[in-house]
C-alpha atoms as one frame of an Amber mdcrd trajectory, in Angstrom:
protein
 239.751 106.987 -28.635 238.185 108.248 -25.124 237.702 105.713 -22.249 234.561
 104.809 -21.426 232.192 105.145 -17.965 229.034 103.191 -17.175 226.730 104.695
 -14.530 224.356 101.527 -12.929 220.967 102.956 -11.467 220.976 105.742 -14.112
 217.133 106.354 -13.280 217.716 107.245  -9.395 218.664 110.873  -8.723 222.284
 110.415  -7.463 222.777 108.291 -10.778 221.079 110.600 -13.039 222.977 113.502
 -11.807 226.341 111.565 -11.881 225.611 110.348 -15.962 224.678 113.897 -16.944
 227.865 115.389 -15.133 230.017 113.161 -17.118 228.424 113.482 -20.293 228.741
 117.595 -19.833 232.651 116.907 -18.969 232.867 115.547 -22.475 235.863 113.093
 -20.539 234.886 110.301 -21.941 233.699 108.781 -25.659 230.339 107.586 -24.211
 228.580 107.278 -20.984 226.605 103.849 -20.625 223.597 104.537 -18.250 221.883
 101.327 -17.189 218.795 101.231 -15.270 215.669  98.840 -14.095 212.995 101.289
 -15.288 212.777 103.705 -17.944 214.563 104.218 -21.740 217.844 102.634 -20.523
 219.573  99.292 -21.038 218.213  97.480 -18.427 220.075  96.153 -15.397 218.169
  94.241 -11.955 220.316  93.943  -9.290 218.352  90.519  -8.032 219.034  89.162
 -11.446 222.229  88.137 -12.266 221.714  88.002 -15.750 220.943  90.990 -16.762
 223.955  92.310 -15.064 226.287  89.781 -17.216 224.250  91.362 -20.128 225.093
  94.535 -19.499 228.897  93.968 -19.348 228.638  92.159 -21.972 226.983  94.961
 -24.064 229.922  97.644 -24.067 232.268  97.549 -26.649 235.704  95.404 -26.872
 237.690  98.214 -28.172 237.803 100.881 -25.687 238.727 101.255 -22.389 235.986
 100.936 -19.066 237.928 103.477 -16.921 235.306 103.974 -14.638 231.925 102.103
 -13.412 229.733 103.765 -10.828 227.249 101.899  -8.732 224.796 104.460  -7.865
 221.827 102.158  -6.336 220.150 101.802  -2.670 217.616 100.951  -0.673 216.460
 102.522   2.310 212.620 102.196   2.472 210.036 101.230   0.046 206.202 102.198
  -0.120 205.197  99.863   2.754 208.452  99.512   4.709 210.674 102.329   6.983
 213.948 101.401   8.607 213.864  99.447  11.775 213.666 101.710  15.150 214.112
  98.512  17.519 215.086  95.091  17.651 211.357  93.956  17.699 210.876  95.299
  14.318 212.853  93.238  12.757 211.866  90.817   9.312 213.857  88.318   8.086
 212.640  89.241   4.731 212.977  93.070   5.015 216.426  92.298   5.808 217.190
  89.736   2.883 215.726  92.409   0.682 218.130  95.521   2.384 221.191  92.716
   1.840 220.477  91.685  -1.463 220.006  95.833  -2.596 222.503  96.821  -1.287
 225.367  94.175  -0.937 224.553  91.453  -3.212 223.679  93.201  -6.355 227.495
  96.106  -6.279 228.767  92.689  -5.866 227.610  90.951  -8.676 228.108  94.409
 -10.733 231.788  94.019  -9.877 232.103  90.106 -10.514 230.816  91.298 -13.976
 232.213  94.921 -14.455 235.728  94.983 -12.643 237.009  92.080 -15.264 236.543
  94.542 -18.229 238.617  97.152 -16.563 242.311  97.868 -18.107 244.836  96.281
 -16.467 247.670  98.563 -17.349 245.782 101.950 -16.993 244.052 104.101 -14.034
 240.402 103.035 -13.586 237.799 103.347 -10.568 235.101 101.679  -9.815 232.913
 102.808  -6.872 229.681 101.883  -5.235 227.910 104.189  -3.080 228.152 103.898
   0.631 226.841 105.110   3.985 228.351 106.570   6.585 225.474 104.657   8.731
 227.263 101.754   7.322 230.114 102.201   9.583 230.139 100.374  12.681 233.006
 102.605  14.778 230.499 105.440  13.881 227.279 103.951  15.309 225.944 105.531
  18.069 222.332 105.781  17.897 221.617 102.084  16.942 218.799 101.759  14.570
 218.233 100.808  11.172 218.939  96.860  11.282 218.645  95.869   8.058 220.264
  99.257   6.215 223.341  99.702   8.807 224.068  96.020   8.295 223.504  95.693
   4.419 226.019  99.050   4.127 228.309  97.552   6.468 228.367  94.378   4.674
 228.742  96.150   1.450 232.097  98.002   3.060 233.320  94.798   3.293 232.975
  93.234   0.086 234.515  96.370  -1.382 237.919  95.814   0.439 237.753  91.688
  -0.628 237.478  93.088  -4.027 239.993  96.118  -3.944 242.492  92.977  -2.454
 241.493  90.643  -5.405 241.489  92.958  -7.836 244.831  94.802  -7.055 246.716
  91.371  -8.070 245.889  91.461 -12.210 244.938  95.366 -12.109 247.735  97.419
 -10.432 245.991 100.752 -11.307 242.994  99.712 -10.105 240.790 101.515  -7.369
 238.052 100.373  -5.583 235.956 102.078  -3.212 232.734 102.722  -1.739 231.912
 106.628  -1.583 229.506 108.534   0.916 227.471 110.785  -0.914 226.055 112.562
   1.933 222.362 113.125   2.852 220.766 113.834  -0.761 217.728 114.808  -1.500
 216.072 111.944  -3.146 213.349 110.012  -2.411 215.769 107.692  -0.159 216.110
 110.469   1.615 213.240 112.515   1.427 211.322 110.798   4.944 214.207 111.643
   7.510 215.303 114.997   6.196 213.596 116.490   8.531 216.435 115.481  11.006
 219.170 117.221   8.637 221.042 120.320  10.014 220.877 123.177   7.625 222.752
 122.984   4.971 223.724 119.345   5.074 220.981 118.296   2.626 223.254 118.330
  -0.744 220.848 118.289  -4.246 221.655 115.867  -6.927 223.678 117.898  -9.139
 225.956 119.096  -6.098 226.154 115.609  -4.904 227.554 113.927  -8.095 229.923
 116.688  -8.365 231.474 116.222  -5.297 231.680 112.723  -5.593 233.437 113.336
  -9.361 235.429 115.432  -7.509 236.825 112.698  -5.103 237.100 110.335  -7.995
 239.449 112.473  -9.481 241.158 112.661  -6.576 241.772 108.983  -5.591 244.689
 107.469  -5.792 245.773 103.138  -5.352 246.759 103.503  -1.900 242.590 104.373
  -1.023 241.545 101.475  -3.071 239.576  99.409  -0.556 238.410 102.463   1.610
 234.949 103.584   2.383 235.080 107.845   1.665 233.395 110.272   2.409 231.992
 112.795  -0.408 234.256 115.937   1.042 237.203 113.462   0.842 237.445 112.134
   4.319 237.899 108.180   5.055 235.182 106.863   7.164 236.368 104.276   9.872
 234.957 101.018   9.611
């Protein structure tokens, strides 16, 4: 029987794009796509629950080779990234962290336990190169920077943790590049030509990396042409 691969934030356009690439690989026996809105099994980040439902959902008897965290926040319908110090929100910023470091985190305390222990299997959350504090040099973006950063982190703890029951096991966070989505879709105005990637090319370039990866870049933060991004 094929491995399995569960796609979380199916309903986004990164996630979408990544669930229908697989499916039209035909790689794997199913493709589990779990989302907060729409006709999939639902997953909420901010509830912990429904995340241990979810793992708990796929089947015993065959293998979770890879789990994809395809979820962000960037802005909302009220709120833009912060431009200076003074406008910072506590709360804006407990919502970034909880988005986009708490919830892959709680995915993984839920997910990475179900993963083989004596086969290859990835499972990968989607960074930011903004995320990367060697690489910031235009300041900015409090809450997002941070959150990503933070998120960076928590992949190497778990890439460490994992590595000492699941030998084959990678871990990573992947940079999709600028996509366009509606994450995206109020700054791509500042995008040079021909950096704006659509969803479909996006996924498959990140596929294409997760093919690629090998234990020794478990715990790494990469870039979606393949590059490590410095922390």
């Amino acid at each position: 029987m094929k491995d399995i691969a569960v796609v979380i934030g199916a309903t986004g356009g990164i996630g979408a794009a990544l669930a229908d690439a697989l499916e039209e690989e035909g790689a794997f026996a199913n493709v589990h796509r779990f989302g907060r809105h729409g006709d999939l099994h639902s997953l909420d980040l901010t509830e912990e629950a429904t995340i241990a439902a979810a793992a708990a959902s796929l089947p015993d008897d065959q293998k979770l080779s890879l789990v994809i965290v395809a979820t962000g926040m960037l802005h909302d319908r009220d709120r833009r990234p912060e431009k200076t110090m003074a406008a910072l929100d506590a709360q804006w910023m407990v919502d970034n962290y909880r988005l986009n470091c708490v919830g892959p985190a709680l995915v993984a305390k839920h997910f990475l336990p179900r993963m083989p222990r004596d086969s290859r299997a990835v499972f990968a959350v989607l960074g930011a190169r903004v995320g990367s504090i060697a690489d910031n040099r235009a300041g900015g973006w409090y809450s997002y920077r941070a959150s990503k950063a933070a998120l960076v982190m928590t992949v190497r703890n778990l890439a460490i943790e994992h590595a000492r029951t699941h030998k084959r096991g990678i871990v990573v966070a992947l940079h999709p590049g600028t996509v366009d989505t509606r994450l995206s879709e109020p700054f791509q105005g500042n995008v040079a030509p021909g950096s704006l990637f659509t969803p479909d090319r996006a996924a498959m370039q990140l596929l294409d990396v997760i093919d690629g990866l090998n234990v020794g870049q478990s715990g790494k933060h990469i870039a979606w042409d393949g590059t490590e991004i410095s922390g």
